[in-house]
C-alpha positions as CSV (number, residue, x, y, z in Angstrom):
1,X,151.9,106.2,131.4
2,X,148.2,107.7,132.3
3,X,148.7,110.1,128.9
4,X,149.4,106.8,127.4
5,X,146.4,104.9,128.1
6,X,144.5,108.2,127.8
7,X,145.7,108.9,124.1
8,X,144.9,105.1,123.6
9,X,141.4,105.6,124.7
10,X,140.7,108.6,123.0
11,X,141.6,107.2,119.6
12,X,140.1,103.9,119.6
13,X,136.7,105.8,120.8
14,X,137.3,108.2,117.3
15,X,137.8,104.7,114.9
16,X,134.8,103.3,116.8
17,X,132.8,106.3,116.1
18,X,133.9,106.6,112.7
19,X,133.5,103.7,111.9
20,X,130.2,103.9,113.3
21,X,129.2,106.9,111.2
22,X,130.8,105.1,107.9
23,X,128.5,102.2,108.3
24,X,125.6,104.4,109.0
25,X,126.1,106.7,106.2
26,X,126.8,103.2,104.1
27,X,130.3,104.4,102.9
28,X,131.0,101.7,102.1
29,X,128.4,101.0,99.1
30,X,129.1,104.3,97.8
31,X,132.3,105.9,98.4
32,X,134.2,104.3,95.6
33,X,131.9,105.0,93.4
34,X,131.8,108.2,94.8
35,X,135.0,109.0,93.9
36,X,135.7,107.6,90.6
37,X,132.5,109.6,89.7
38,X,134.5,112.5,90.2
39,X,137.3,112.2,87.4
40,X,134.7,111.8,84.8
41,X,132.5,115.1,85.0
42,X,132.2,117.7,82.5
43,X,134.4,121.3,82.7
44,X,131.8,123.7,83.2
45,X,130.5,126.3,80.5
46,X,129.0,129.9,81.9
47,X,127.0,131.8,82.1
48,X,125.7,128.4,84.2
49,X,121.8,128.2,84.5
50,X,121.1,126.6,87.5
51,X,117.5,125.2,87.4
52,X,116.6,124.9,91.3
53,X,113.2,122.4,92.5
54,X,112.6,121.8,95.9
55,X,111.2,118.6,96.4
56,X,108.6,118.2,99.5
57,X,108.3,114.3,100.6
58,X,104.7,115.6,101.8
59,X,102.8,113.4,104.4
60,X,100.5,115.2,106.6
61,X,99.8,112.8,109.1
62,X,103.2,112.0,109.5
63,X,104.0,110.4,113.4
64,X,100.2,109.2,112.7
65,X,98.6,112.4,114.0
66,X,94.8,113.0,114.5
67,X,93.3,114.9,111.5
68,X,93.2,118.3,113.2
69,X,96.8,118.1,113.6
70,X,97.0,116.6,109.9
71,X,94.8,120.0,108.7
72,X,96.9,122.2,110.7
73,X,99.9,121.4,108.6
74,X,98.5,122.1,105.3
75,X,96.8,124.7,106.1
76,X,100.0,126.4,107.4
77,X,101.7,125.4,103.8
78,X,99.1,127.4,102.1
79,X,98.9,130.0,104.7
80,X,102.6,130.9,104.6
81,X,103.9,130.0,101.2
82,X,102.2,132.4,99.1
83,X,103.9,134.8,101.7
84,X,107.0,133.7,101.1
85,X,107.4,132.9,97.4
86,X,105.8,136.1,96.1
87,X,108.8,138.1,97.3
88,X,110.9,136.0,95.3
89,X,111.7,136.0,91.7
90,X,114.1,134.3,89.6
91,X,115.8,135.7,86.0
92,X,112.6,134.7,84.4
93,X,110.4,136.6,87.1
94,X,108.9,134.3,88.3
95,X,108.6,133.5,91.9
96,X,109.7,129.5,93.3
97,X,107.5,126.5,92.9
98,X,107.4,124.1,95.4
99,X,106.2,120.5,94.5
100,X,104.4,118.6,97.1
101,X,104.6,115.0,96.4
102,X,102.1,113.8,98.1
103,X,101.7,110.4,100.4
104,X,99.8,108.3,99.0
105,X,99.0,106.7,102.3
106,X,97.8,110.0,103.6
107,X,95.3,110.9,100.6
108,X,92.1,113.3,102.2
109,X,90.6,115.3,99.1
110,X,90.0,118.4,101.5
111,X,93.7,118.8,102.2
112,X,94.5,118.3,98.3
113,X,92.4,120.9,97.3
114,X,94.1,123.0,99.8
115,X,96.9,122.1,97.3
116,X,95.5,122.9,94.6
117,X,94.7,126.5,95.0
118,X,98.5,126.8,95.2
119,X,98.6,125.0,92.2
120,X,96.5,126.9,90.4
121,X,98.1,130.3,91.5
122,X,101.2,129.0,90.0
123,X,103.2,128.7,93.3
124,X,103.2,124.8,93.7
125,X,103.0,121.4,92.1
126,X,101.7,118.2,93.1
127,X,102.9,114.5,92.1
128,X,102.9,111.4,94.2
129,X,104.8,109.8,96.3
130,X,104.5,106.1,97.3
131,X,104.7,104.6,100.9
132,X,106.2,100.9,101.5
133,X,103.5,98.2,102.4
134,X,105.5,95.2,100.4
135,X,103.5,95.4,97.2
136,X,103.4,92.7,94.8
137,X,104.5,94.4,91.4
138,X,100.5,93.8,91.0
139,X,99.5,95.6,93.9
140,X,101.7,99.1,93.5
141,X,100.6,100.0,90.2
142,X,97.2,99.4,91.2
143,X,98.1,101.7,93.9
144,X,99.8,104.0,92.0
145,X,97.3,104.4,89.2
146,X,94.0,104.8,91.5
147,X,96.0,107.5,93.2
148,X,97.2,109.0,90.0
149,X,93.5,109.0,88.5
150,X,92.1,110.2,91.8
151,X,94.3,113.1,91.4
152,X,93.8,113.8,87.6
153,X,90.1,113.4,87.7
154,X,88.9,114.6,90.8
155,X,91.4,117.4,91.9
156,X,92.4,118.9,87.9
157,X,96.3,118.2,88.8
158,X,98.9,116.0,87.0
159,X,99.1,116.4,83.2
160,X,98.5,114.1,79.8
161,X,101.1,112.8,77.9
162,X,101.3,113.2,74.0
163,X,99.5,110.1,73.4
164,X,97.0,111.1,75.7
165,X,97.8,109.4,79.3
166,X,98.3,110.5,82.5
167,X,101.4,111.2,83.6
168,X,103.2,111.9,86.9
169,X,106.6,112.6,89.0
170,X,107.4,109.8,91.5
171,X,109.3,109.4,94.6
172,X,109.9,106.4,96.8
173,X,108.3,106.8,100.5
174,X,111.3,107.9,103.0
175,X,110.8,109.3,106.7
176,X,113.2,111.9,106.6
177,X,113.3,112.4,110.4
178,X,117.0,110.9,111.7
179,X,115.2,109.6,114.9
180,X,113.0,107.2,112.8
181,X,114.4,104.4,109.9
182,X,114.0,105.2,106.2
183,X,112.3,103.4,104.6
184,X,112.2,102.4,100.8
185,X,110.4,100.3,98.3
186,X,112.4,97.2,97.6
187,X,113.9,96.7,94.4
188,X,111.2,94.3,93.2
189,X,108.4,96.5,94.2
190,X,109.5,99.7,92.3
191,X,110.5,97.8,89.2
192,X,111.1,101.4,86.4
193,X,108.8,99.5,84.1
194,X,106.2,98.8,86.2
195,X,106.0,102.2,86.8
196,X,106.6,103.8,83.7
197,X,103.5,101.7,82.3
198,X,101.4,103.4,84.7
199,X,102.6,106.6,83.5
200,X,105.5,108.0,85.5
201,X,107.7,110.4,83.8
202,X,110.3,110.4,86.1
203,X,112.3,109.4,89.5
204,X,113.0,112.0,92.3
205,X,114.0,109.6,94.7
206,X,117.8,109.8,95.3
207,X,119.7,109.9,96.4
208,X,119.4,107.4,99.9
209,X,122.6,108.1,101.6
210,X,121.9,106.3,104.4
211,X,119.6,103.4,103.0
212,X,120.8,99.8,101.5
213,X,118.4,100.8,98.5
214,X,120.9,103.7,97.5
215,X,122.3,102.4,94.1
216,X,126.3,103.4,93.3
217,X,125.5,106.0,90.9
218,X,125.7,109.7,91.9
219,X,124.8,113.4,91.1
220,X,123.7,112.0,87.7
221,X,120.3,112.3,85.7
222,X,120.2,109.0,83.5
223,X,117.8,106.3,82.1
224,X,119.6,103.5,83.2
225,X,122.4,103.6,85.6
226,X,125.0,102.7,83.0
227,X,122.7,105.0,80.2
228,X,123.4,108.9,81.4
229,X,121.4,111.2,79.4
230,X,123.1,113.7,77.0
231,X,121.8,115.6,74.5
232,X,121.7,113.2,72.0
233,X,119.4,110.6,72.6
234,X,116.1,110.7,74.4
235,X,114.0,108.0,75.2
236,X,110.2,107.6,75.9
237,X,110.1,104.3,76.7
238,X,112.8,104.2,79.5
239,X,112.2,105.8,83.3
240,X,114.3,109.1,83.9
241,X,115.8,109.6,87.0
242,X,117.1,112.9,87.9
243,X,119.4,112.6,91.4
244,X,119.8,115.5,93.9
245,X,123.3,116.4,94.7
246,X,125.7,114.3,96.8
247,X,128.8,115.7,98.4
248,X,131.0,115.8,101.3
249,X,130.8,119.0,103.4
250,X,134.1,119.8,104.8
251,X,133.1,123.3,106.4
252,X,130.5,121.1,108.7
253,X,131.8,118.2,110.1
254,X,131.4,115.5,112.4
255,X,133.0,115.8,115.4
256,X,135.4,118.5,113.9
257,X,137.5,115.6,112.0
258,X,134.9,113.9,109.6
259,X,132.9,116.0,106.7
260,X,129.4,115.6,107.2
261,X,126.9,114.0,103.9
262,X,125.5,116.9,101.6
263,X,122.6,115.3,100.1
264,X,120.5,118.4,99.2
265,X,117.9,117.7,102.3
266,X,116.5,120.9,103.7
267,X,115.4,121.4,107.0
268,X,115.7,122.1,110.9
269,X,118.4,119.3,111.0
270,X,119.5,120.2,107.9
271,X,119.8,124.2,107.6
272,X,120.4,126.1,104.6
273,X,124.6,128.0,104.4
274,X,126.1,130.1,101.8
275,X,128.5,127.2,101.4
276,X,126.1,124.7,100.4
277,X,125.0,126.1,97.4
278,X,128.9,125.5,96.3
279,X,128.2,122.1,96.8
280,X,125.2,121.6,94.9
281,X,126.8,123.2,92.2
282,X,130.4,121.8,92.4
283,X,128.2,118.1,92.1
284,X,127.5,119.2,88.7
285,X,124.1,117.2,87.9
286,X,123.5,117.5,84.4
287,X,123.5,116.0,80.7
288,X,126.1,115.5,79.0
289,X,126.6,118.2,76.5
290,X,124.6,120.6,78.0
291,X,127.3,121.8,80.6
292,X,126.0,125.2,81.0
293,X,122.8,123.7,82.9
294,X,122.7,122.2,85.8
295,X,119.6,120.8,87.3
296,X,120.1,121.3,91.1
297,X,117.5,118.7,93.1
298,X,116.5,119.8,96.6
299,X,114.2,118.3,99.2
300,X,112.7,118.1,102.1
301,X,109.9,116.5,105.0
302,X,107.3,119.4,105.0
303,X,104.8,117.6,107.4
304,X,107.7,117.4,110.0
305,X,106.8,120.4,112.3
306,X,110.2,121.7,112.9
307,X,110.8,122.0,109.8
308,X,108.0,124.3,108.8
309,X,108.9,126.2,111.6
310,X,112.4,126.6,110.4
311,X,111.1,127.4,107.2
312,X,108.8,130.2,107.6
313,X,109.1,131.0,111.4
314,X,113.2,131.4,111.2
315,X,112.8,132.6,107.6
316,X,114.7,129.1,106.5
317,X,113.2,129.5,102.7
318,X,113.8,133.7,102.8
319,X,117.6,132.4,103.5
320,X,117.7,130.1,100.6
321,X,116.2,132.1,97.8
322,X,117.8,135.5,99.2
323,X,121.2,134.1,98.8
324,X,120.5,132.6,95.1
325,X,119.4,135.6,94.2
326,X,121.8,138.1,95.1
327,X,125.2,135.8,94.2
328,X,123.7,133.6,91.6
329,X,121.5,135.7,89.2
330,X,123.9,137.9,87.9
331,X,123.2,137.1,84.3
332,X,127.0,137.1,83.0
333,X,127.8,134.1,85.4
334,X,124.8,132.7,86.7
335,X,121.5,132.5,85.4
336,X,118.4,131.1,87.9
337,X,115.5,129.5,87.1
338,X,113.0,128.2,90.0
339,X,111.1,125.0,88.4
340,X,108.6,122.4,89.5
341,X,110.1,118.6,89.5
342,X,107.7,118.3,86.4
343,X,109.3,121.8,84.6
344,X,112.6,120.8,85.6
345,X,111.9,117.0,83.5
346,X,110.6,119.2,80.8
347,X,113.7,121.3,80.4
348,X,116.1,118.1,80.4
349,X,113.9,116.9,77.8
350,X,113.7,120.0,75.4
351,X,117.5,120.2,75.8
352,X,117.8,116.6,74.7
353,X,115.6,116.8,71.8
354,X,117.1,120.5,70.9
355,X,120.7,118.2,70.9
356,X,119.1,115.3,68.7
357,X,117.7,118.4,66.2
358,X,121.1,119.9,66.3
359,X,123.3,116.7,65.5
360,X,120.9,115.7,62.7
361,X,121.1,119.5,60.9
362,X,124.9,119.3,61.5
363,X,124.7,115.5,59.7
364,X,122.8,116.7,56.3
365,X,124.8,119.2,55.9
C-alpha cells in the first residue's frame, strides 16, 4: 500500500511539473504549429552553406550597474574578441563577426566607439535594439530614428539604403537572464510598418519561446507570417524577418523525461554541444528554393557577466567555431560562411533577386 501511495505521489508531482514547464515554455501557443511546421519543409540540397550570425542582445548596464561596471564590460568585448575571432576563419577566410545590437536605453558614445573600432577592423557590427517603455506608435519611431541617426552620424555605423536612407537591423528588448521576466514590445508598439518607415531592414527578434509575444510561426525567414520568402519574389516595402532556430533537444532534457527548448540562445545557461549544431541545422531556416542555404540565427546576452566569462574565460566561443570548422567546412558537404545580421539580410536578398533574374530568363526563352 505505501508503494502505492508513493508511485501516486511521484507521478502527480511529474504531470504537475510538466505541466508547469509546458505553460512556461508556452507549449501551448506553439506546439501545434510547431509540429505541422515540420511536414512542410524543403529536402535538403548539398553541399549545404550554412550562413552562421551570432546575435548579441547588447546592454551594458544591464541589472542597472554603475558606469565603471557598465565600461568594464565593453571594454572586455573589445579586449578579448579580437583574440578570439582572429584564430578563426570560415571557407571564405574570414574570421566571425559578431553584431552587437545595441540597447537603446543604454546609449553612452564612449562605449559605442569602443564598438566601433571592432567595426571598423571587420570583426563586429552594430544595429539597435529597442527596450519596452509602452511607446505610442509616435513615440518609438521617434525613439528609434534619433537613435538610428545618432549612430549614423556621430559614430560612422549603420549603412544607406539605395534611395539614400538610413537603414538598420532591429531586435525587440528581451532580458535574457531566466531569473528575470522577458520582456517585449507589444504588438501595437512594434507595428512592421512603423518601423520599416524609419528604415529597418529587418527583424532578429524570434523567436520568444517563453513570451506571450511569440507568434505561431517557426524556423522561417518571411515578410509576413503567411508570405515566406523564396526566391522568387522580393519585397522592399514589407519588413523581413529572419527567425533563429527552434527545436526540441532530446539529448538534454528536463528532468531526464522531457526534451529541453533549442532556441539558438548562447550562453552560461545555455552552453554550446556538438549536438546542437544538428539542431540548428535539422530546423532548416531558409527560402524556399534556395535549399542548399540555410541561414542559421544565433544569440545571446553579452552584458550578462557569466556569460562573457563562459565565453572567453571557458573558451565558450573557441568551442563553437572549432567544432564548425572541423565537421562543417568540408567543402563537398558543408560550406561555412560567418556573417553579420546585416550580411546575412544581404545574402537572403541577392539569392532572392538572383531567383527573380533566373525565372524571368527561363520565361523569355
Amino acid at each position: 500500500m505505501t508503494w502505492i501511495i508513493i508511485m501516486v505521489l511521484f507521478f502527480s508531482i511529474s504531470t504537475v511539473a510538466i505541466l508547469g514547464y509546458a505553460s512556461k515554455a508556452r507549449l501551448d501557443k506553439w506546439l501545434v504549429p510547431y509540429v505541422r511546421s515540420q511536414r512542410k519543409r524543403e529536402q535538403l540540397t548539398y553541399p549545404l552553406h550554412l550562413h552562421v550570425a551570432i546575435c548579441n542582445h547588447y546592454s551594458p548596464f544591464w541589472k542597472g550597474v554603475s558606469q565603471e561596471i557598465a565600461e568594464h564590460r565593453v571594454v572586455t568585448w573589445c579586449r578579448e574578441y579580437p583574440k578570439f575571432a582572429l584564430s578563426h576563419r570560415d571557407s571564405e577566410g574570414k574570421q566571425p563577426v559578431h553584431t552587437f545590437f545595441y540597447n537603446e536605453s543604454d546609449y553612452n558614445p564612449k562605449f559605442i566607439d569602443s564598438l566601433c573600432k571592432l567595426h571598423k577592423d571587420g570583426l563586429a557590427d552594430v544595429e539597435i535594439l529597442i527596450s519596452k517603455k509602452h511607446d505610442t506608435p509616435e513615440g518609438l519611431k521617434k525613439r528609434v530614428e534619433d537613435f538610428r541617426d545618432v549612430l549614423f552620424h556621430h559614430h560612422n555605423l549603420l549603412e544607406k539604403d539605395q534611395k539614400g536612407n538610413i537603414n538598420f537591423g532591429l531586435i525587440h528588448e528581451s532580458i535574457g537572464n531566466k531569473h528575470q521576466q522577458l520582456l517585449n514590445l507589444s504588438q501595437a508598439e512594434c507595428d512592421p510598418s512603423i518601423l520599416k518607415s524609419s528604415g529597418c531592414y529587418a527583424d532578429f527578434s524570434y523567436p520568444y519561446t517563453i513570451d506571450s509575444a511569440q507568434i505561431p510561426l517557426f524556423n522561417s525567414i518571411y515578410f509576413t507570417p503567411d508570405q515566406k520568402v523564396s526566391v522568387e519574389q522580393w519585397s522592399e516595402e514589407e519588413m523581413l524577418h529572419i527567425q533563429g532556430p527552434l527545436a526540441f533537444n532530446w539529448s538534454n532534457r528536463l528532468w531526464r523525461m522531457v526534451p529541453r527548448i533549442e532556441n539558438g540562445e548562447l550562453g552560461f545557461y545555455h552552453r554550446f554541444t556538438p549536438q546542437r549544431i544538428a539542431l540548428w541545422i535539422n530546423s532548416r531556416v531558409n527560402i524556399r528554393g534556395a535549399s542548399n542555404h540555410l541561414f542559421i540565427k544565433l544569440h545571446t546576452y553579452g552584458a550578462v557577466d557569466c556569460n562573457v566569462r563562459y565565453f572567453f574565460g571557458e573558451m565558450g566561443l573557441h568551442s563553437l567555431c572549432y567544432e564548425l570548422e572541423n565537421k562543417y567546412n568540408d567543402g563537398q558537404k558543408y560550406v561555412l560562411h560567418y556573417v553579420s545580421a546585416r550580411e546575412m539580410y544581404k545574402r537572403i536578398k541577392q539569392l532572392c533577386i538572383n531567383g527573380k533574374m533566373k525565372d524571368k530568363t527561363h520565361h523569355l526563352t
